[in-house]
C-alpha positions in Angstrom: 0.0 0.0 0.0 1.3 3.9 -0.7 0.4 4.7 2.8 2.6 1.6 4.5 6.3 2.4 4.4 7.9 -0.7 5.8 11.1 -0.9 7.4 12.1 -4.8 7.9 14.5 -6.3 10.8 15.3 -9.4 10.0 16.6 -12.5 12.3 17.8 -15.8 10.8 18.9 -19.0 12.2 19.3 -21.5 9.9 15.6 -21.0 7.9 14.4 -18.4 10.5 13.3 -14.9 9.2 12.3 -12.1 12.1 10.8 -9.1 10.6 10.2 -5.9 12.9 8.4 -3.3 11.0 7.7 0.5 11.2 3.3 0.9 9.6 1.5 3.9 9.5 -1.8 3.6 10.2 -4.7 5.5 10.5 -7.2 5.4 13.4 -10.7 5.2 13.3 -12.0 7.8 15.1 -9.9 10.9 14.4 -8.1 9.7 11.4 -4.8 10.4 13.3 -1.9 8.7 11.4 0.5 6.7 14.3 3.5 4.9 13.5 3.0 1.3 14.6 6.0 -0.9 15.3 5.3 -4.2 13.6 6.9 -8.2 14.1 7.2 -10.3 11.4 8.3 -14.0 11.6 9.1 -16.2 9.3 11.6 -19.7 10.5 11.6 -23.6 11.7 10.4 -24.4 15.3 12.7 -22.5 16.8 10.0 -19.4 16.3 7.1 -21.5 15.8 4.4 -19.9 17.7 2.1 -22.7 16.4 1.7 -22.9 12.9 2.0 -26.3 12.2 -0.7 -27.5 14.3 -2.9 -25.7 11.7 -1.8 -28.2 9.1 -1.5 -32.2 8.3 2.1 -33.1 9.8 3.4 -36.1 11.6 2.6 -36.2 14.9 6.5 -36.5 15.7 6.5 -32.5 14.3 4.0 -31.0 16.4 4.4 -29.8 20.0 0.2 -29.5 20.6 0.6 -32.1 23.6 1.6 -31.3 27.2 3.9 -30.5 29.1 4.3 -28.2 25.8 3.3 -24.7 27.1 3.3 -25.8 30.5 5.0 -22.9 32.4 3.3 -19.7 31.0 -0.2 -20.3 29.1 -0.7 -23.3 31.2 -1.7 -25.4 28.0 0.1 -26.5 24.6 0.0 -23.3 22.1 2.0 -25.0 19.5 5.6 -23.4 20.8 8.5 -26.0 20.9 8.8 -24.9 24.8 7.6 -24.7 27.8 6.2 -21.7 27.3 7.5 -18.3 25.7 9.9 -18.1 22.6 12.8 -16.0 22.0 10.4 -13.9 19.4 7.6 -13.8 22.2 10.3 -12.0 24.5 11.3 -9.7 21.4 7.9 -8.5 21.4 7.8 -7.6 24.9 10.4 -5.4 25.0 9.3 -3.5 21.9 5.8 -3.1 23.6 3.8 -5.4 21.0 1.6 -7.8 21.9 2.7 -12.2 21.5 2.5 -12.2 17.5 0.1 -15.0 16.8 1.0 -17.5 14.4 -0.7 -16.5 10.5 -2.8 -19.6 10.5 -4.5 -19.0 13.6 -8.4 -19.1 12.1 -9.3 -15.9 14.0 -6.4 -14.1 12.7 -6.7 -11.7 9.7 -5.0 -11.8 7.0 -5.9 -8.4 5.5 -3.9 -6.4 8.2 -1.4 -7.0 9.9 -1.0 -3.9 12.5 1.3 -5.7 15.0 2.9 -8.5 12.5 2.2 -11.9 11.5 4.4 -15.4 12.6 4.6 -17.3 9.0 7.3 -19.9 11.3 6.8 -23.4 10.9 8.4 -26.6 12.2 10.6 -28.5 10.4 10.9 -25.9 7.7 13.7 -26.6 5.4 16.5 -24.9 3.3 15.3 -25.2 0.2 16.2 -23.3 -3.0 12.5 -22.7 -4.1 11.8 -21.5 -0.7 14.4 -18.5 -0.1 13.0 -15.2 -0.1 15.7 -13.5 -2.5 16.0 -10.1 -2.6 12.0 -9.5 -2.0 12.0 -8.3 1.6 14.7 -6.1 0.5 12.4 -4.9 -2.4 9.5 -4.1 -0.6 11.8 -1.8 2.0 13.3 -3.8 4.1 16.4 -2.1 5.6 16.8 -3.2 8.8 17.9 -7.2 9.4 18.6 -8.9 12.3 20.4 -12.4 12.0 21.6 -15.0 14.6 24.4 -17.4 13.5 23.8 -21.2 14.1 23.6 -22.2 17.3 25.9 -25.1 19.2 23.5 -27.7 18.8 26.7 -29.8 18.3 26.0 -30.6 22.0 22.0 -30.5 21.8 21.1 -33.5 23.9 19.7 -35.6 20.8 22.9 -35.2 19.2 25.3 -36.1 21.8 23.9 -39.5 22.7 24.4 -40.4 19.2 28.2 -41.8 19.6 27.3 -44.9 22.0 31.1 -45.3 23.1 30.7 -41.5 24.5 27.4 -40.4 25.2 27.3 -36.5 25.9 29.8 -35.5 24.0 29.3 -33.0 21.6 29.1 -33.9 17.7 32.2 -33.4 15.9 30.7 -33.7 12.4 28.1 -31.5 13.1 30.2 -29.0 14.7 32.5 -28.6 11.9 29.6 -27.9 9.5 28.4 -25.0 11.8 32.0 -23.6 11.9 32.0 -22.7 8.4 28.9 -21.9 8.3 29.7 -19.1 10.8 32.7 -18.5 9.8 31.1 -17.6 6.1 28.3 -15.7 7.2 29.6 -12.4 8.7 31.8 -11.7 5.2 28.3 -12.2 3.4 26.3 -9.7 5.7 29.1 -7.3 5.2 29.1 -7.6 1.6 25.5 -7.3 1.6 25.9 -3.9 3.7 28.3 -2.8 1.1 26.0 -3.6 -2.1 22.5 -3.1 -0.8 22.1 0.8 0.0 20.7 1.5 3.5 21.2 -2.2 4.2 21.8 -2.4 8.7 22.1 -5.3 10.8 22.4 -7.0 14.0 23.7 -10.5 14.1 23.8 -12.0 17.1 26.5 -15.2 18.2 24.4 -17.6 19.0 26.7 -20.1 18.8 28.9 -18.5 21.9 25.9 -17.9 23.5 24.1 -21.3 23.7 27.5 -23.4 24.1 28.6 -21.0 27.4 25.3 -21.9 29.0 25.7 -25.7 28.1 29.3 -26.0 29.1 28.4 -23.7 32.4 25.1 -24.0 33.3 25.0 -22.6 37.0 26.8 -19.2 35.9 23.7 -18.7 33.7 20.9 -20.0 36.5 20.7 -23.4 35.4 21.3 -26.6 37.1 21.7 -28.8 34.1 23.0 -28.1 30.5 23.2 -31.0 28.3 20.4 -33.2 29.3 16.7 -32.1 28.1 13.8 -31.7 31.0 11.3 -33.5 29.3 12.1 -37.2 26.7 13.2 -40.5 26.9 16.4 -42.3 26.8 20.4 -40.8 28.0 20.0 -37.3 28.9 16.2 -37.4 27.9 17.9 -36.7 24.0 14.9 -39.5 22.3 12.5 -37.0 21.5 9.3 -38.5 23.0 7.9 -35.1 25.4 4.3 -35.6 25.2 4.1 -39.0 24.2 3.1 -37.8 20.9 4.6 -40.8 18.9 2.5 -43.4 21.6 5.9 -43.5 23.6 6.4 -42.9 27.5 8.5 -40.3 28.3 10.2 -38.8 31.4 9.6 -34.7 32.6 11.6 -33.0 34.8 10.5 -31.6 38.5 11.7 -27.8 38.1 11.8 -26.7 34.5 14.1 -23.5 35.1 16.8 -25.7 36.3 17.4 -26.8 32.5 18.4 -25.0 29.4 16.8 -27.4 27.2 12.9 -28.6 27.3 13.3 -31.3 24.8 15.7 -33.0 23.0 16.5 -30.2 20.8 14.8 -27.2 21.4 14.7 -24.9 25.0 13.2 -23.8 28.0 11.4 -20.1 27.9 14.2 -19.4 30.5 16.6 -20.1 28.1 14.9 -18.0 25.3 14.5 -15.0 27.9 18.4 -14.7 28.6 18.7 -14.7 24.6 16.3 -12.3 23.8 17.9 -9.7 26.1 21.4 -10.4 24.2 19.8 -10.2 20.9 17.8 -6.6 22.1 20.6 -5.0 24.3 24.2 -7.2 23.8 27.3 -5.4 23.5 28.6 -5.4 20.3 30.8 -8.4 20.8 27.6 -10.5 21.0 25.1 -8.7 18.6 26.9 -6.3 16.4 27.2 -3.8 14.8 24.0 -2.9 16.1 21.6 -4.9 18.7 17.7 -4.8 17.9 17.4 -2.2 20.4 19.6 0.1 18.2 17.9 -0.7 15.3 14.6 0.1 16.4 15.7 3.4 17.4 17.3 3.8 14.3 15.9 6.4 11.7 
């Protein structure tokens, strides 16, 4: 529309697209024109507000089973958590309200004033699925990005090598070293050829591995075994006994930085929502979302 002028921040991890948007709009009353901060998401489960349970998936995807939601709506939402996401806490501090997920029935798709989640899942890389330059076309200038995490050590990955269970992937590992070693050349490059181009990418990687390598500086009692699952370190992925399997849940949830087998606790997403909104520039640079916000 002529009278939306969109300005885009963006957040990726792996397929994950967060887009915070400045909308004028017009209100009813005394046709008084605001500017309307606004969150888009688009991403994998790791921003999956609930999505996917609007759709025919394996059971083994979706999360729409307790103890899924457990800590802060007090019933399954759809979130791959206990409770809040990292995008839910992003929200927060930028005074929006939670950013329902686009297939919700009751959610329109004619407007979106406060954003829209378009996350879902077990969304893939693939080639026909990239956005390309079209955020960027439609006035996208601000991008936020998180580099991939240390899921090396994830609990479902580190019981994988039987002759040392917990031990961190080495395989996997290398793959997300140079894919983070890559990535900060290509946002630069990006800055360089796309005029008005800013961004805040945040080291997720650093982040997640401090907290699983030293759990109790960060609050937690536990950082490689999963609250809720079956098997060593809970890493089978059965929470909710969605796939007919028993599983085993933890007592106190904020003792452990992951929920499941892969994914982690609201606590965990709190702490990394602050980095990614306020974090020197060491851990989200050159700017935080904070900054770009604020930004002009």
């Amino acid at each position: 529309m002529e009278s939306s002028r969109l300005f885009f921040i963006i957040m990726f991890l792996y397929t994950i697209v967060l887009s915070i948007s400045s909308i004028n709009c017009t209100e009813k009353n005394n046709n008084l024109v605001t500017n309307q901060a606004a969150l888009f998401v688009f991403g994998d489960s790791l921003f999956d507000a609930g999505n996917l349970k609007y759709i025919n998936s394996t059971s083994g995807f979706q999360s729409n089973f307790f103890p899924y939601g457990q800590t802060t709506f007090k019933f399954p939402t759809g979130r791959v958590s206990d409770g809040r996401l990292i995008t839910d806490f992003i929200a927060e501090n930028a005074w929006l309200p939670l950013i329902p997920p686009n297939l919700l029935p009751s959610n329109s798709h004619s407007q979106f004033t406060y954003g829209a989640n378009f996350a879902f899942g077990g969304a893939g890389a693939l080639v026909e699925t990239l956005p390309g330059m079209e955020v960027y076309k439609m006035g996208g200038r601000k991008f936020g990005f998180l580099n991939m995490g240390a899921y090396e050590c994830a609990p479902g990955i580190s019981i994988l090598d039987t002759t040392n269970i917990g031990s961190c992937s080495k395989p996997v590992a290398e793959l997300i070293y140079l894919y983070n070693k890559k990535f900060p050349g290509a946002l630069r490059r990006l800055q360089r050829e796309l005029p008005g181009f800013r961004y805040a990418l945040h080291d997720y990687h650093t982040s997640l591995l401090e907290r699983i390598n030293n759990p109790s500086k960060y609050g937690f009692k536990e950082g490689k075994m999963g609250c809720c699952g079956s098997g060593l370190l809970r890493g089978i992925n059965t929470c909710g006994n969605q796939m007919r399997h028993s599983y085993e849940l933890c007592e106190n949830v904020t003792d452990y930085l992951f929920f499941d087998a892969s994914h982690l606790t609201e606590k965990a997403h709190q702490q990394f929502a602050e980095l990614m909104w306020s974090g020197p520039p060491n851990v989200t640079g050159p700017y935080n979302l904070k900054a770009l916000f604020e930004l002009n």
